[in-house]
N, C-alpha and C positions, 0 to 999 in steps of 0.2 A: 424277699420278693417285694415287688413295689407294684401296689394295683390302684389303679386309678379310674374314677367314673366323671363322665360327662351325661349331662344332659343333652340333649337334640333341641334343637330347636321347634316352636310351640308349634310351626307346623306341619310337622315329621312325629309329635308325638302321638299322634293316632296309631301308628306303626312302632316306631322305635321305644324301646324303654330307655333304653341309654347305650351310652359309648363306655367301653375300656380298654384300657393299655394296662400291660403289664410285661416289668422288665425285672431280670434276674440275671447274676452272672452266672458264667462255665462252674457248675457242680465238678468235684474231683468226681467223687461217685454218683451220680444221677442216677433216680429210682424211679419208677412206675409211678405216678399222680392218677388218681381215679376219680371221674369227673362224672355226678349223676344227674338223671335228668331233672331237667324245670319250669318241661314244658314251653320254653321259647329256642327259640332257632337264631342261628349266630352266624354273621358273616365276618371271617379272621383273614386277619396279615399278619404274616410274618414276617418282619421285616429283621428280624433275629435270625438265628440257624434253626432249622426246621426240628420239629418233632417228630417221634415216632409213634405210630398209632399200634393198639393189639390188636390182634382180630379173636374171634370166637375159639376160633382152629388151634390157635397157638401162638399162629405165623405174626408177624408183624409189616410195618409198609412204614413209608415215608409221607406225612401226610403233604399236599400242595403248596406252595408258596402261599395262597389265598383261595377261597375256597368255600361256602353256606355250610354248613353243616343240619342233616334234618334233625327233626325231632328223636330223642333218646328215649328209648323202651327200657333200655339198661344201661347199667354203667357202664363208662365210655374209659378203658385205660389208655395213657400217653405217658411221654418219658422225653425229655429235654436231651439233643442231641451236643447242644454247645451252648449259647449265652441266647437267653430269652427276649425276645424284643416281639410284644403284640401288640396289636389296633383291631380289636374286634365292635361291631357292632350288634347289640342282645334286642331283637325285633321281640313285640309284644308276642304272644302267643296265638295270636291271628294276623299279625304284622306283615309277614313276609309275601302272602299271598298276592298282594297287588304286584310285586316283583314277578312273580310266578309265570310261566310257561305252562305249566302243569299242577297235576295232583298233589300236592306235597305229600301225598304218602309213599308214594315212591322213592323219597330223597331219608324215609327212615335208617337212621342207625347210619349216616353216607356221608362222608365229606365230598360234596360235590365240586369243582375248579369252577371259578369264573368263567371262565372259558367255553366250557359246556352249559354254560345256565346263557351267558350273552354274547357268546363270538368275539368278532374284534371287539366292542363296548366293553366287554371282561376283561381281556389282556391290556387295555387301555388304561383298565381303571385300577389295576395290578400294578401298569407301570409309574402312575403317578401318584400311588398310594405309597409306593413302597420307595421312590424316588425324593418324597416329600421330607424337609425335613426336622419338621415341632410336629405335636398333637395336635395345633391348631389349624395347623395346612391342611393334614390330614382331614381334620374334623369339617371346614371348607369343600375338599374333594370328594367327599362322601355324600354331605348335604346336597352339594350341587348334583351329583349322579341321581340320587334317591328323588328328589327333587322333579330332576328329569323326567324319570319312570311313572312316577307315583298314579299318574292318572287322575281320575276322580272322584269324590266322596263317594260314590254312587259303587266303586270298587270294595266299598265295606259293607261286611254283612253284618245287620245290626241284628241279626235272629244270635247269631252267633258273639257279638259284642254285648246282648242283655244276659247269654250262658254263661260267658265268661265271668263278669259285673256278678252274677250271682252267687256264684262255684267259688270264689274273692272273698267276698262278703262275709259268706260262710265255711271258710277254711273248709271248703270240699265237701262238707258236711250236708252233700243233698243229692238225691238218687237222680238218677237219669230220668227214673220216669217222673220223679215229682218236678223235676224241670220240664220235659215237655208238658204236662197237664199245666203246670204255671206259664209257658209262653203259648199253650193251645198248636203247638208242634207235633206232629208225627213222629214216636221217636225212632224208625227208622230214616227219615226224612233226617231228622235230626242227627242223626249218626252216620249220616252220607252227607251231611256240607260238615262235621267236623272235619272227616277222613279228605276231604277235598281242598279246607279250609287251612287247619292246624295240621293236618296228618296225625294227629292224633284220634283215637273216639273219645264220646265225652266221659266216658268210664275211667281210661287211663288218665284225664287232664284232672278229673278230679282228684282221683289219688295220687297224682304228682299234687297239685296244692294242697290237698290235707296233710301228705308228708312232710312238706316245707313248713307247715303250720306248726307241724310237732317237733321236726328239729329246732326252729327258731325258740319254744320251749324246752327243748331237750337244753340250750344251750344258755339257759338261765336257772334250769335244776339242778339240784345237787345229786350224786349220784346215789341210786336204791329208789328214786321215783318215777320209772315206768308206768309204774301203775295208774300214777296219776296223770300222767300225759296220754295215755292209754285214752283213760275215762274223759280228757279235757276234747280231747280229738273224736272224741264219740267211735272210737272204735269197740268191737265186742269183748275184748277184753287184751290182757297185756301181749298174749301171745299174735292175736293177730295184729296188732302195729309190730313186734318184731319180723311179723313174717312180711308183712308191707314194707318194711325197714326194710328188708335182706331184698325182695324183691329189684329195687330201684338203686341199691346203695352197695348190694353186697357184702354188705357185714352188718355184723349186730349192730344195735343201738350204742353199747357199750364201746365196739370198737370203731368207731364214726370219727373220731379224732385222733387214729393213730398217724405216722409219719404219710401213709401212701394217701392221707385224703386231707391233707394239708390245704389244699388246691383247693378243693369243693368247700371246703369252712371258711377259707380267708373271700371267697364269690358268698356265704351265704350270709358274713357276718357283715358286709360292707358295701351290699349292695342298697 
């Protein structure tokens, strides 16, 4: 696999974290890739042959040419149908909002089609996304779109940009309530502009980044040291970060780098 990150331009980074592509040939045997959440929400093209998404049920689908994907409560499985070709853009975890129509709670666990988030403007930006032909067209055609949309500063929540900054700071490591007592928030208040905001509450955004805190440790330990990543993450002890682990990842701590999460380790080692 070939992954690749772009920065945004300085004034799209309020929104955007970064840009990437990622290209890979036809697998003879293509397997299941399982992709957890990280608390930011992503807008993909495919300019590749499509994927195929799992559902809960069993069942499977074909995911969209292009498409936002909301925020992941759980792990998200896919499986490459032919030769890989993406242009995703990875919005901050409050990012996307200013694009938004709505609630992004709604858009949980969905890959939603351009098309239904902006009419002709979606199929548009589908056909000249997918029409273009370097990363740098691309990265051009998206700027200008976003650009477009963006609105103004005044479209950010800065209640919710000080939660974030702080939940960051501190690898997750801080309750909901001792966040709202420190921004002087309601913490219902405050848990109705996450759900409006991120589509997450501040609960689940914190333990997706506390997670991420501890794989990124997981992944400079030697193996037999949970325990201590355990205690470095301030969790109450080893069993609850595995149970937080299995939660978001679907499998042990131990099996977090086997072949089917290949995908999720090469996004957390290189981003």
């Amino acid at each position: 696999m070939d992954y690749n990150t772009i920065d945004p331009a300085a004034d799209l980074s309020l929104f955007v974290r970064c840009y990437w592509t990622l290209d890979a040939p036809k697998e003879t045997k293509p397997g299941k890739q399982r992709i957890i959440p990280d608390g930011c929400m992503e807008m993909i093209f495919h300019y590749g042959d499509l994927y195929k998404q799992y559902m809960e049920d069993g069942g499977s689908i074909l995911q969209p040419r292009s498409f936002v994907f909301g925020q992941l409560t759980r792990p998200l499985e896919i499986e490459p149908t032919g030769e890989t070709g993406i242009f995703a853009v990875r919005f901050n975890p409050d990012g996307f909002m200013p694009f938004a129509a709505g609630p992004l709670s709604i858009m949980e666990n969905k890959a939603v089609p351009l098309t239904q988030l902006f009419g002709m403007d979606g199929l548009q930006l589908e056909n000249d996304m997918l029409s273009a032909k370097t990363t740098d067209d691309r990265v051009r055609i998206i700027e200008s779109f976003l650009n477009g949309r963006v609105g103004s500063a005044g479209s950010i929540d800065r209640i919710i940009q000080s939660t974030i900054t702080a939940m960051v700071t501190l690898n997750g490591q801080l309750s909901v309530s001792d966040i709202s007592k420190e921004l002087n928030v309601n913490r219902r208040l405050l848990e109705r502009r996450f759900a409006a905001v991120i589509g997450l509450s501040p609960k689940q955004l914190s333990k997706i980044i506390r997670l991420h805190a501890a794989i990124k440790m997981l992944m400079n330990e030697q193996p037999g040291s949970l325990t201590n990543i355990a205690h470095e993450g301030s969790y109450y002890d080893q069993a609850h970060f595995i149970k937080d682990f299995k939660e978001f990842t679907g499998v042990s701590p131990k099996k977090f780098y086997s072949g089917r999460l290949k995908m999720s380790a090469l996004f957390q080692g290189r981003e």
